[in-house]
C-alpha positions as CSV (number, residue, x, y, z in Angstrom):
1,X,-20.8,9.6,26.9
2,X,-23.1,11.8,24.7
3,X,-22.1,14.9,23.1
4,X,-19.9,17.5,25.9
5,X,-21.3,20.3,27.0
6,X,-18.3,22.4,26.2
7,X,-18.9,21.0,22.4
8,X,-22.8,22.4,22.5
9,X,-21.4,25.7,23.8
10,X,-19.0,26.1,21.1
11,X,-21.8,25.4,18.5
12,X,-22.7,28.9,17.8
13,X,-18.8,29.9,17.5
14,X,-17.7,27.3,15.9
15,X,-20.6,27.5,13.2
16,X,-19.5,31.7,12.7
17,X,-16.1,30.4,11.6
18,X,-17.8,27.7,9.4
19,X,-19.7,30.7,8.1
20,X,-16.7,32.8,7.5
21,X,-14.9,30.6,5.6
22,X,-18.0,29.4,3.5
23,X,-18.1,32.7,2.3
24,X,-14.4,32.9,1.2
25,X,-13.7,29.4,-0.7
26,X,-10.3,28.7,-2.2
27,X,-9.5,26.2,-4.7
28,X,-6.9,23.4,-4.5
29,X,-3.5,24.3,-3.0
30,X,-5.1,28.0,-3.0
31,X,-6.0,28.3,-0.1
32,X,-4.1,31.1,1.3
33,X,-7.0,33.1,3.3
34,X,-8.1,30.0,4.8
35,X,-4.5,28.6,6.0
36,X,-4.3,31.7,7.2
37,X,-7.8,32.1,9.4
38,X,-6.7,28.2,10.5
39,X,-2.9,29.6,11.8
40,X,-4.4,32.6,13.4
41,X,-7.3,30.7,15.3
42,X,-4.6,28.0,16.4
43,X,-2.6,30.5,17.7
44,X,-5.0,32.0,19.8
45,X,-5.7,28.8,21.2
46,X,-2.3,28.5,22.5
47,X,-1.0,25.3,20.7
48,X,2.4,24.9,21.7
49,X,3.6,24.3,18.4
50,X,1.8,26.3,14.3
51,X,3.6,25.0,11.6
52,X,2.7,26.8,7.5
53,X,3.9,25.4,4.7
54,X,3.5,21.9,5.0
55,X,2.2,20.4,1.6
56,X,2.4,23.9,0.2
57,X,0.1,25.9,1.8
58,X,-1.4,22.6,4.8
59,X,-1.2,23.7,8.4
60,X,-0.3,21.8,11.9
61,X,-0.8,22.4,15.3
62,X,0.7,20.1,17.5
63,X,-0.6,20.7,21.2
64,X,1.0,18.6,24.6
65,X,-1.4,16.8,27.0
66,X,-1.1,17.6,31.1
67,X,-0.7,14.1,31.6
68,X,2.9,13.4,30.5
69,X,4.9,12.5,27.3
70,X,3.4,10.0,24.9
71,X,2.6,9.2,21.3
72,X,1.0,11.9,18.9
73,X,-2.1,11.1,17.5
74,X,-3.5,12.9,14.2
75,X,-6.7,14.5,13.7
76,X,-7.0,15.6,9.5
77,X,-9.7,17.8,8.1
78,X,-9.5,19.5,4.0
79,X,-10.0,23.4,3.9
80,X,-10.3,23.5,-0.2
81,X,-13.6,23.9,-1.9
82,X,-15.2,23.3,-5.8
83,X,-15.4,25.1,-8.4
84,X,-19.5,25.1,-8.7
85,X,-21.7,28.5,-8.7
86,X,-23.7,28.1,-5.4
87,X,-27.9,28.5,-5.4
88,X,-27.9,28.1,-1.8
89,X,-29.4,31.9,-1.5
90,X,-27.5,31.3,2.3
91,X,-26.8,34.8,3.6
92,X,-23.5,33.5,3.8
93,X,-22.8,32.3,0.7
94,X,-20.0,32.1,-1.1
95,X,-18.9,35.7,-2.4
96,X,-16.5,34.4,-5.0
97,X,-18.5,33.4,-8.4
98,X,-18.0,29.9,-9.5
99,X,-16.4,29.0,-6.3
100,X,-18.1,26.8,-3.6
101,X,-18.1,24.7,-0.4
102,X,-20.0,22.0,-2.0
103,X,-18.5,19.2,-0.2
104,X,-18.8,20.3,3.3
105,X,-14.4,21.0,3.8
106,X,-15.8,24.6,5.6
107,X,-17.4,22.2,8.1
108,X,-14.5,19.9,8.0
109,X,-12.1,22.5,9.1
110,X,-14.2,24.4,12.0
111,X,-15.0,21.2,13.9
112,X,-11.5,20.3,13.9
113,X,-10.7,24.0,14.9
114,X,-13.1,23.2,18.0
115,X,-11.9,20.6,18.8
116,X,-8.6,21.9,19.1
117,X,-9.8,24.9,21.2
118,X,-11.3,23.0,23.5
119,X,-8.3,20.2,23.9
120,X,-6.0,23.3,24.2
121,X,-7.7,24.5,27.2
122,X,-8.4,20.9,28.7
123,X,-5.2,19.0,27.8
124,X,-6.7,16.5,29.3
125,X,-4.2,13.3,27.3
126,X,-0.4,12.0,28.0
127,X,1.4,12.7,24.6
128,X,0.4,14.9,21.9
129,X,-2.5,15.8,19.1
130,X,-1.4,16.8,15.6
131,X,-4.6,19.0,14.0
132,X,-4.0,18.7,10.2
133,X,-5.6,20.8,7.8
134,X,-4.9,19.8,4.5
135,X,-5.1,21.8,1.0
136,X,-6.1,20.1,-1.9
137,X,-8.6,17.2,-1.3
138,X,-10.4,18.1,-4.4
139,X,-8.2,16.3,-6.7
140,X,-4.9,18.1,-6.1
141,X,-3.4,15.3,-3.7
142,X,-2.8,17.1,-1.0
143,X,-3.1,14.6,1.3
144,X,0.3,12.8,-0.5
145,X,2.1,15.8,-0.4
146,X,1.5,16.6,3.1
147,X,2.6,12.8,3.8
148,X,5.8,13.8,0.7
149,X,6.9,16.9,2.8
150,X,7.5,14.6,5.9
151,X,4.7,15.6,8.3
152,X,4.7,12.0,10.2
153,X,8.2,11.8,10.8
154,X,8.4,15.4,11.7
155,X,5.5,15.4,14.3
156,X,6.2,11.5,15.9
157,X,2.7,10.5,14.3
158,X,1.9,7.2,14.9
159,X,-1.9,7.2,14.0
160,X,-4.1,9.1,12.1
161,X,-7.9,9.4,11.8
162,X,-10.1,11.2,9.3
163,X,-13.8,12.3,9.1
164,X,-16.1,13.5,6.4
165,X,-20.4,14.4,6.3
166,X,-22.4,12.2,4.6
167,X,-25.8,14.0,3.7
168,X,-28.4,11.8,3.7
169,X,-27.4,10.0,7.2
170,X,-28.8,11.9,10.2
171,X,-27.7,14.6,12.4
172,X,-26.0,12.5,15.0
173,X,-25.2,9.2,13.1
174,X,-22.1,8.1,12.5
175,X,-20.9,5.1,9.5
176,X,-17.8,3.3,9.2
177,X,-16.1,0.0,8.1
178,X,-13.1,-2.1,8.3
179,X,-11.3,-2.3,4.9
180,X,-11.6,-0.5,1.9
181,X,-14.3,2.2,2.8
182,X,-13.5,4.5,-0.5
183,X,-12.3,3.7,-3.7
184,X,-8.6,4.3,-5.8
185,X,-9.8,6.5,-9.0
186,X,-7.9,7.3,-12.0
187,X,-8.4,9.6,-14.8
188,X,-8.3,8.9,-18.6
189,X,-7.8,11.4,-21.3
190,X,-8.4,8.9,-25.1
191,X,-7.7,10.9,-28.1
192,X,-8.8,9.5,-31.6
193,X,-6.4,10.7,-34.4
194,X,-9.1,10.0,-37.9
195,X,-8.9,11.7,-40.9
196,X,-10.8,14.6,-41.5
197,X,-12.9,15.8,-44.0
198,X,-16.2,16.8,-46.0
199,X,-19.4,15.5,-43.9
200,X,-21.0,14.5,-47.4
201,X,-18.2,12.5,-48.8
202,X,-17.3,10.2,-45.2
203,X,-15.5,7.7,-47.4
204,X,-12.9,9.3,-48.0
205,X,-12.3,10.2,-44.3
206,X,-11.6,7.8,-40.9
207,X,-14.1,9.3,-39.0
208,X,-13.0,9.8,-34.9
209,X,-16.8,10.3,-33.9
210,X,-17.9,7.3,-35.4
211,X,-14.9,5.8,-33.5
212,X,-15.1,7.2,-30.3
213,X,-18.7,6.7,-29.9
214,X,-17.8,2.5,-30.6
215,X,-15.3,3.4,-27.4
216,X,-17.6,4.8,-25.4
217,X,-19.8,1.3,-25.7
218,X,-16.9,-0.7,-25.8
219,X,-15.5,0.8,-22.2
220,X,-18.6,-0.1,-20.5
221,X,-17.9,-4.0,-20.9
222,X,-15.1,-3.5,-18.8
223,X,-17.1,-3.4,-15.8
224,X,-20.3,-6.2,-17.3
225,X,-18.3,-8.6,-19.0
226,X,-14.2,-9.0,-17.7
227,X,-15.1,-8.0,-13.8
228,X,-16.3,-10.6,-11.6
229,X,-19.7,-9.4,-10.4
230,X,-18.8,-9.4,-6.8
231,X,-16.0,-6.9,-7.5
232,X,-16.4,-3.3,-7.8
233,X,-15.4,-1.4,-10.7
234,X,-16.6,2.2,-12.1
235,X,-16.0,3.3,-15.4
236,X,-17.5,6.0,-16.4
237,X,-16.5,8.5,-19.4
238,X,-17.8,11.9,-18.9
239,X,-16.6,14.2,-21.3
240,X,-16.5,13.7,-25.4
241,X,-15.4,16.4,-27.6
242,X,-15.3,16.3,-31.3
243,X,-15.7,19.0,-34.4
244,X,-16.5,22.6,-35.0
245,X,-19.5,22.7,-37.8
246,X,-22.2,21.1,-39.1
247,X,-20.2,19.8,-42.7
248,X,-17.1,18.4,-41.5
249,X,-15.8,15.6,-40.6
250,X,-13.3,16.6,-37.7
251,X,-9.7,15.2,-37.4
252,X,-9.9,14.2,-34.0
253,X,-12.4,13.3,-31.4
254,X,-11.8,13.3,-27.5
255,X,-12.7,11.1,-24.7
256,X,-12.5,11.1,-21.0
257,X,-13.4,9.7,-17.7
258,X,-12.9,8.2,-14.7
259,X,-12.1,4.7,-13.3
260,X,-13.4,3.6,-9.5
261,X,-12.2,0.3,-7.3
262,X,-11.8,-0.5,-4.3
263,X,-8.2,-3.6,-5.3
264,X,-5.3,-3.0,-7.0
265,X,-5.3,-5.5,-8.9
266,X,-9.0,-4.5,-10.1
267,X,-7.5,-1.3,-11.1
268,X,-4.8,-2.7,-13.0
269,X,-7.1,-4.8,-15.3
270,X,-9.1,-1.8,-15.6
271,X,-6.4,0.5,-17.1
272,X,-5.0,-2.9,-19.0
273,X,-8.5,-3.8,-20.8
274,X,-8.4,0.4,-21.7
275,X,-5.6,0.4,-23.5
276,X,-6.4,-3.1,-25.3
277,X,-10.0,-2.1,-26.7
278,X,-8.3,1.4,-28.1
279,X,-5.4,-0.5,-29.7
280,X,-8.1,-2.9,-30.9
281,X,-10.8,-0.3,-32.4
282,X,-7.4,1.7,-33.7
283,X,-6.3,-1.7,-35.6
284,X,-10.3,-2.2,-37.0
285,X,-10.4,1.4,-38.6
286,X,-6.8,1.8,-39.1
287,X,-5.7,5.1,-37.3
288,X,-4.7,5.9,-34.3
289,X,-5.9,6.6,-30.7
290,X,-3.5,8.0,-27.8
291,X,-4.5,6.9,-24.1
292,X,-3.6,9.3,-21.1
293,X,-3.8,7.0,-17.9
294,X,-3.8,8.9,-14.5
295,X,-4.0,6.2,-12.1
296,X,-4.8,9.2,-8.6
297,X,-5.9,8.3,-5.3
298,X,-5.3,5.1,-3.8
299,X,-8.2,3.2,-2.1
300,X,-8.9,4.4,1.6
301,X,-8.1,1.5,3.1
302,X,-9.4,1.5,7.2
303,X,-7.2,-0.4,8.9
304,X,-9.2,-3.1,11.7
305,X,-8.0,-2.0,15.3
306,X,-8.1,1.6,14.1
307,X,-11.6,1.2,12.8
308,X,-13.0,-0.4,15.7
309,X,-11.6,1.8,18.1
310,X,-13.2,5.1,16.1
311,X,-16.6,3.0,15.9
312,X,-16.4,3.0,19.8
313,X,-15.7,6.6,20.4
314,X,-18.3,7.4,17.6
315,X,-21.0,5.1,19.8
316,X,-20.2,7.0,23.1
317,X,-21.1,10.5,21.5
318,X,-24.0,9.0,19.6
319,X,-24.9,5.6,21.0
320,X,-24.2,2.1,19.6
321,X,-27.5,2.0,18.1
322,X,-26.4,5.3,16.1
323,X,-23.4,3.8,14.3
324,X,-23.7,1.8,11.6
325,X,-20.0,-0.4,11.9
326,X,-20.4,-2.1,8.1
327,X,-21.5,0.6,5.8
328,X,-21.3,-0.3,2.0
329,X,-17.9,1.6,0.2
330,X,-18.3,4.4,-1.1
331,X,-17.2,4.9,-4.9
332,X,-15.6,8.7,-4.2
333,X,-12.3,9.2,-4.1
334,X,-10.1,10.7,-0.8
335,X,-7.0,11.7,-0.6
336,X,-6.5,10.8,3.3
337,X,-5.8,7.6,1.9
338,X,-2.2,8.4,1.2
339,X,-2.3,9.1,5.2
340,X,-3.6,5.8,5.6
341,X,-0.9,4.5,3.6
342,X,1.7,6.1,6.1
343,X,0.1,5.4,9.2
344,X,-2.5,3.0,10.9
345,X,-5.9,5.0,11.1
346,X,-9.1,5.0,10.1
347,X,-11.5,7.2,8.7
348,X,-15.6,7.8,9.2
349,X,-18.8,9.5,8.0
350,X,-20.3,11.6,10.4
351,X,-24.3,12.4,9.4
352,X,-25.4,15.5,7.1
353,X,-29.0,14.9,7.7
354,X,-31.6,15.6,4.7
355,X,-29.5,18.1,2.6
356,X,-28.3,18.8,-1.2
357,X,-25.7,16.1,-1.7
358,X,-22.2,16.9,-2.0
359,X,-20.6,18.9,-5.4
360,X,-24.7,19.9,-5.6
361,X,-24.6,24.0,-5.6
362,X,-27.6,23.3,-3.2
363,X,-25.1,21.8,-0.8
364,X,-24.5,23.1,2.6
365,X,-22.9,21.4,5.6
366,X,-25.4,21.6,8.4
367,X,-24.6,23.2,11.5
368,X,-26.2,21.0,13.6
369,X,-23.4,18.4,12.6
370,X,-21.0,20.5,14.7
371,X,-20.8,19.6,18.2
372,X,-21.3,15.7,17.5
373,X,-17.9,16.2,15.4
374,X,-16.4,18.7,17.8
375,X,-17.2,15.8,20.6
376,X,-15.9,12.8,18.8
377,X,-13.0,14.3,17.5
378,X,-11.6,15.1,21.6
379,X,-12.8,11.9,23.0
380,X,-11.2,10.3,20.5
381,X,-8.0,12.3,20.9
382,X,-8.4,11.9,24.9
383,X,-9.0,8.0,24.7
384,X,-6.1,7.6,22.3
385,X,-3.5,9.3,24.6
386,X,-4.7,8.1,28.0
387,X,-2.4,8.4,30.8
């Protein structure tokens, strides 16, 4: 079945809230103006059942199918936005400086608000669907803590599906895969205690630059030379902060980055080989470096059945030729895999077309995305609670 009419007549609606909350992003857990819009909107749909608070400031909507009781079935978008200065010159653009949707959650959240509009005046399922709008995508966790505050237990989840854009694919294309489809990250913070300093008289100091910079080098053969090539692994450091002036030798120098994989046990040789190169280089120059290890997200892990069954209802909006059913992983991050961790599910790319890619400040999410994710989200809702 291609796109529903009701879904094309909702475009124009559905893009005005987009719109709206564009121009009013909120960071992290934050996002009290948008929480809000959501409860409002999902009131005046009539869902039988708007739930604040959960995760701190996530919403949930439950609303009951025509058709009899059944399961409950989860539907998740992320309301939180960057913190980027936007150059899209949109007339809706963000009116907060240094605040941005630059990763397409404002698109996230209306489609999922039309889809719930329009499977609140339908109803046409046995059971129920749980809309989930989630704070905090953007590295807050929010996902976990929605999953921590008891959300599918409380609501009788018993599946829950996910979707993000993808600029680059086109308008009307969908891409998923069985399996890892995003990867775990973690975040490392390495602080080089040296000895500080006159720059003209360096041997008499242990100097954290010189140090740091062998780090940086050293980090990279984590991925070239103790990773078997057919594994992924990211490490990547993208901050390094050291000293005040031109003629002195600081006292420390600072590190940090991120690691990406897509197995645990990847992962944990990642963080282990870490920590072994900055005991090593400590031992060589004898000081002392401190490693902060944030292992964050866990991988987003689509589980078979799950993924098969959203590739279907992805290929009767778009058409099988339109979905591609073994896309390579994606080296992000995403919190929905905590919700994957909870639940079966899956979760898939839906096409941004030729735009800024995402966390750009030339990034918008393209309207024309909206009633191929308004339409899969409520046949896939419908299919998943048939009478």
């Amino acid at each position: 079945m291609p796109i529903l009419n009701r879904a094309a007549e909702l475009q124009e609606e559905v893009a005005g809230w987009r719109r709206h909350i564009h121009q009013n992003p909120e960071l992290n857990f934050d996002v009290f103006e948008t929480a809000a819009f959501v409860t409002e909107k999902l009131k005046a749909f009539g869902c039988d059942e708007v739930v604040t608070g959960i995760g701190k400031t996530g919403v949930v909507g439950i609303i009951r199918g025509s058709k009899g009781n059944g399961s409950t079935v989860g539907l998740r978008a992320d309301m939180d936005a960057l913190p980027i200065t936007e150059i899209t010159g949109k007339p809706y653009a963000s009116q907060t400086p240094g605040k941005m949707h630059a990763c397409g959650h404002d698109g996230h959240t209306a489609m999922l608000l039309g889809a719930a509009k329009y499977l609140a005046e339908t109803r046409n399922f046995a059971g129920s669907v749980a809309v989930i709008f989630q704070p905090a995508e953007e590295g807050g966790g929010g996902g976990n803590e929605m999953v921590k505050d008891g959300m599918m237990d409380r609501f009788g989840i018993h599946k829950v599906f996910g979707m993000h854009n993808m600029p680059g694919l086109p308008v009307g294309q969908f891409a998923i895969r069985p399996g890892p489809i995003m990867a775990a990250t973690a975040e490392f913070t390495i602080t080089v205690k040296g000895r500080g300093g006159h720059a003209a008289m360096p041997h008499g100091t242990i100097d954290p630059i010189v140090i740091a910079s062998q780090l940086v080098g050293a980090l990279q053969t984590i991925a070239s030379r103790n990773t078997d090539p057919v594994e992924s692994v990211v490490v990547s450091v993208t901050k390094f902060h050291a000293g005040d002036a031109y003629n002195v030798i600081p006292e420390t120098a600072e590190i940090a980055g991120t690691v990406r994989s897509l197995k645990k046990e990847v992962a944990r040789k990642a963080e282990e080989r870490i920590r072994q190169l900055c005991a090593g280089l400590a031992a060589a120059h004898d000081t002392t470096i401190e490693v902060d290890y944030d292992a964050n997200y866990p991988v987003t892990f689509n589980h078979p059945e799950e993924t098969v069954f959203s590739g279907d209802i992805a290929a009767e909006v778009a058409g099988d030729a339109q979905v591609q059913r073994t896309i390579q992983p994606v080296m992000g991050g995403e919190d929905f895999s905590y919700m994957l961790e909870a639940r079966p599910g899956a979760f898939i790319f839906i096409g941004n077309g030729d735009t800024a890619g995402l966390h750009h400040p030339a990034y918008d999410f393209n309207d024309e995305v909206i009633p191929h994710g308004v339409s899969y989200w409520v046949k896939l809702a419908e299919k998943a609670l048939a009478a």
